[in-house]
N, C-alpha and C positions, 0 to 999 in steps of 0.2 A: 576494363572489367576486373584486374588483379588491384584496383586502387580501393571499385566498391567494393569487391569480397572484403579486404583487408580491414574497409569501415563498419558492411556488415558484423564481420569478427570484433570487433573491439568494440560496437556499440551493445552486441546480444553479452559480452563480460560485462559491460559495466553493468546494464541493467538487470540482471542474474546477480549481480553482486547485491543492487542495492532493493530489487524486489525481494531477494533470496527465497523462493517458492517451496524452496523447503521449510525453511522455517517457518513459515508462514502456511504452513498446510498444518503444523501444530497447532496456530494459534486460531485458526479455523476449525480446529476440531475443537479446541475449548470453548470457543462461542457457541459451536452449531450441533453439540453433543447431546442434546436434548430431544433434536429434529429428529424428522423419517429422513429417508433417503430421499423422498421425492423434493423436498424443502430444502433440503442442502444441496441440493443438485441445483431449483431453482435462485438461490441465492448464489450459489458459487460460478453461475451464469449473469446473473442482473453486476455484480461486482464487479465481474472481472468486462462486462461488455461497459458498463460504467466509466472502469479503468483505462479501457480501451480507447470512447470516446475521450475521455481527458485529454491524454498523452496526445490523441492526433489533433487537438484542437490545441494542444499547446507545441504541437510540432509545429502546425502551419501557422499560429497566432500567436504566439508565445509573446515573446516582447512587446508586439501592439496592445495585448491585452493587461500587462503588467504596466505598459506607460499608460493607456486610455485608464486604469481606476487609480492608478496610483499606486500598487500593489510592491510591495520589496519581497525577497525571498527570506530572510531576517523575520520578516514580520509573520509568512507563513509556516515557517519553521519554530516559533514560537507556540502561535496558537495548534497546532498539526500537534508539538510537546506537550502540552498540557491535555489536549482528549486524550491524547494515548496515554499518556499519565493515569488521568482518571478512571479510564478503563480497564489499566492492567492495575490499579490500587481494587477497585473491585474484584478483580478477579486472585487476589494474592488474597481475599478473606474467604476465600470460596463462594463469592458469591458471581452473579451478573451482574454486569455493570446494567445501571437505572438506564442506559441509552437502549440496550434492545431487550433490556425485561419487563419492563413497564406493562401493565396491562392495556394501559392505553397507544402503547408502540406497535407498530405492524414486524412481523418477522424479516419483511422486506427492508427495513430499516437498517439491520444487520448489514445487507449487501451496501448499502449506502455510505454506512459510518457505523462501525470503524473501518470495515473492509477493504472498499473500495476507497476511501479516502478518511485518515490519512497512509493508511497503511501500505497500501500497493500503490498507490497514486499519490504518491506524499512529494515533499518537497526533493527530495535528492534522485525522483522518477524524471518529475517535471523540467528540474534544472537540466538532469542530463539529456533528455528531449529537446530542451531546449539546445542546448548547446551544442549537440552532433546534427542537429535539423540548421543550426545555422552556420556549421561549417564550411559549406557547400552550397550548390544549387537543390531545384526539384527532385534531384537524380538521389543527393545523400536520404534528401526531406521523406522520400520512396521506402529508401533502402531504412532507414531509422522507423518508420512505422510498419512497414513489413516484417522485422526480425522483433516487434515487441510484440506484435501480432502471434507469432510461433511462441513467443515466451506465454503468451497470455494462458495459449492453449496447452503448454506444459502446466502451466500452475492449476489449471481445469482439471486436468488427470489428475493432478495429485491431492486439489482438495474432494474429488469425486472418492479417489483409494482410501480419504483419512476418516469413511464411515466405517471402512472395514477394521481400520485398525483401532475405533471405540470398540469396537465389537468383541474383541479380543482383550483389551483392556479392562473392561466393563467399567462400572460407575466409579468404584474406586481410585482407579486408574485415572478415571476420566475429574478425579477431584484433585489428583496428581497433578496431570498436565493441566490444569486451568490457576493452579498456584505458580506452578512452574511457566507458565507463561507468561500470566501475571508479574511476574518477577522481569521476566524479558521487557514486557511491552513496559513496564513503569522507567527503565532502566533506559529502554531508546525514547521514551518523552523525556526522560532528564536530560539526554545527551542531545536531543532536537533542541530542546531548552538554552543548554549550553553554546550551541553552536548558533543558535539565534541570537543570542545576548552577545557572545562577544563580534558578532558580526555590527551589532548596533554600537556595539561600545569603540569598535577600530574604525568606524565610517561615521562622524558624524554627521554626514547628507545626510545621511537615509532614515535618521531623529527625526 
């Protein structure tokens, strides 16, 4: 029991690390700062239950489904860099990014991408899913979807709390955190970028 606590604990750090729900309740408030409450409630549920499905299908499938397409982690840490790129270049001009402003986009689009993937559900979520569900038996594959389970529903609170705090900010504000975020999210598609390239450039199987 004192082995899974200990796995429990160190998989809900990494994954707190690299979902960081805090910060990411920022960058939810700049996408969805426009919305009612009811529509950021509804997205900040499709996202994160999105999210959710992911990780367990890549808990329990993870490496079959990466050998059955062909799939490298390299190659989705690339492409996962460049939408976030794009979306936080949009949002560092003040504006929306063309992915969920569009008129022809649905706002449910939002929870889909960037949201729910790559951003909560990106490649450094998956990997580490990956890798503490294959540590082990059933028993860790449990304990690894149960405590990102708890994570999820933290991150729920916090992008549910981040209408109150446009609220208080107001529009201004709210033109503030979407440059400043912007800035963030172009900043982790370069570094996804980086870390993609030279992962292709020191293996060259995976060319």
């Amino acid at each position: 029991m004192s082995i899974l606590f200990e796995h429990g604990l160190t998989v809900f750090m990494a994954f707190f690390a690299i979902m960081n729900p805090i910060a990411n309740t920022a960058v939810f408030a700049g996408l969805t700062g426009n919305m009612g409450k009811g529509e950021q409630t509804k997205i900040a549920v499709k996202s994160l239950m999105i999210t959710f499905v992911i990780i367990l299908l890549f808990s329990i499938l993870g490496k079959s489904i990466f050998h059955l397409f062909g799939i490298t982690l390299p190659a989705l840490r690339i492409a996962g860099g460049i939408l976030v790129f794009l979306v936080g270049y949009h949002m560092l001009q003040g504006q929306n990014s063309t992915l969920h402003s569009s008129e022809e986009s649905q706002d449910s689009d939002v929870a889909v991408s960037p949201l729910a993937v790559p951003l909560l559900a990106g490649p450094g979520t998956i990997a580490t899913a990956i890798n503490f569900s294959a540590a082990g038996g059933w028993a860790e594959i449990v304990v690894t979807v149960t405590v990102f389970s708890a994570l999820c529903i933290i991150t729920f609170f916090c992008f549910i709390f981040s209408s109150k705090i446009l609220l208080i900010i107001g529009k201004s504000g709210l033109g503030i955190v979407t440059r400043l975020m912007g800035l963030i999210l172009t900043v982790i598609g370069v570094q996804m970028l980086i870390v993609g390239v030279q992962a292709v450039a020191h293996n060259p199987i995976i060319r």
